[in-house]
C-alpha positions in Angstrom: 0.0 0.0 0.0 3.1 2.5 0.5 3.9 2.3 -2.8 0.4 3.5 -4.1 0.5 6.0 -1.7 3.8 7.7 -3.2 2.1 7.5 -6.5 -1.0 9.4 -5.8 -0.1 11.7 -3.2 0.0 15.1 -4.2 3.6 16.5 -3.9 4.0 20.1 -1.8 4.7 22.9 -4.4 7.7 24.8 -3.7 7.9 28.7 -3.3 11.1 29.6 -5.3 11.2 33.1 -4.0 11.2 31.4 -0.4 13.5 29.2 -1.1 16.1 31.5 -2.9 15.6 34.1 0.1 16.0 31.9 3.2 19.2 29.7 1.6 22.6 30.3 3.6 24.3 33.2 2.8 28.2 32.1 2.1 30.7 35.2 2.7 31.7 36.9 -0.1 35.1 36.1 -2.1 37.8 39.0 -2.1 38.3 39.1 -6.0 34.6 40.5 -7.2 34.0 42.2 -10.4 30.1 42.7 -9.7 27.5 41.7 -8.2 23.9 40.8 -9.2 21.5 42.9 -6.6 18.0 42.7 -5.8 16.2 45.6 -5.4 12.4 46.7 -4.9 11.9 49.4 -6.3 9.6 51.4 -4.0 10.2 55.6 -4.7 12.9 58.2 -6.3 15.5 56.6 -3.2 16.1 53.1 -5.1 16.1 54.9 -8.8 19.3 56.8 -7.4 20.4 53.0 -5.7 19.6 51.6 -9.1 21.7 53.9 -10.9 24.9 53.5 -8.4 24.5 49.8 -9.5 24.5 50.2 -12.8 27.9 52.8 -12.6 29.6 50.3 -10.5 29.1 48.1 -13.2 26.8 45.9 -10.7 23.4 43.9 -12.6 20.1 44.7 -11.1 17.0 43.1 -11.1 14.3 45.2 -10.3 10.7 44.3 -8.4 8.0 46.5 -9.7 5.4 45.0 -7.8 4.7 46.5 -4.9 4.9 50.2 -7.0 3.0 48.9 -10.0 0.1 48.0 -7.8 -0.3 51.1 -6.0 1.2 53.4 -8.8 1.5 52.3 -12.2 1.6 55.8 -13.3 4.6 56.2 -11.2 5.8 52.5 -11.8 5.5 53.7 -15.8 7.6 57.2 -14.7 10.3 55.4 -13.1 10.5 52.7 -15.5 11.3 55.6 -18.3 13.6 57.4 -16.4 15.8 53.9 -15.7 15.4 53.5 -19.3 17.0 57.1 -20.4 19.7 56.1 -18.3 20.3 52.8 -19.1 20.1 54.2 -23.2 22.4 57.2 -22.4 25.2 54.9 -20.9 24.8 51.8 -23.3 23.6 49.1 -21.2 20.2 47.4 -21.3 17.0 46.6 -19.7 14.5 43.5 -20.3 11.1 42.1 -18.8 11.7 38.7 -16.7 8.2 38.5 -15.6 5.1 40.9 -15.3 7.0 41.8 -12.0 10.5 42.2 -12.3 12.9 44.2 -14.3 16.6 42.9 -15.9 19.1 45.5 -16.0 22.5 45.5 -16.8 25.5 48.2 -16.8 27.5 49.3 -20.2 29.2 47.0 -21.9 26.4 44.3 -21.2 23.5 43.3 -23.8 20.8 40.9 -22.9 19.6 38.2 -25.7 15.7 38.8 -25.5 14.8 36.0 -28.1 17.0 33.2 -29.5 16.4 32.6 -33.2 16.0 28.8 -34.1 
């Protein structure tokens, strides 16, 4: 009877944004050339942040959420102004989901659709 029971018990999804936010933390090496840094974007204070990433050559990705709910107007403003920047230095920006942001410093392009 086990065995039927492994078969048609229904398996526990898994929250990947849990899982990814609770795993150990290991210390950082010494020889870094950047860093890949979350950051919710919330007012005008993490545009600034997001640009220091970007100048220290640092990749961002970007949760809209939490703005895009309350604001999109706003989510839509701050969205442009990242983009001027980003256009104006020669990096690039990309949609991961509905709620996050990809952006990268100069020197850096993203692949948005691989031709087969």
């Amino acid at each position: 009877m086990a065995i039927f029971e492994k078969m048609f018990t229904k398996k526990e999804e898994i929250d990947i944004d849990d899982f990814l936010n609770n795993m150990d933390v290991e210390e950082e090496p010494e020889e870094i050339d950047f860093y890949v840094k979350p950051i919710n974007l919330q007012s005008n204070v993490e545009i600034e942040m997001t640009i220091r990433e970007l100048a220290q050559k640092n990749i961002v990705i970007l949760d809209i959420d939490g703005i895009s709910k309350r604001n999109p107007q706003k989510a839509k403003q701050f969205i442009s102004q990242l983009k001027i920047y980003i256009d104006d230095k020669g990096g690039d920006l990309a949609m991961m989901s509905k709620t996050k942001l990809l952006l990268v410093p100069e020197k850096v392009k993203i692949i948005k659709k691989i031709n087969k």
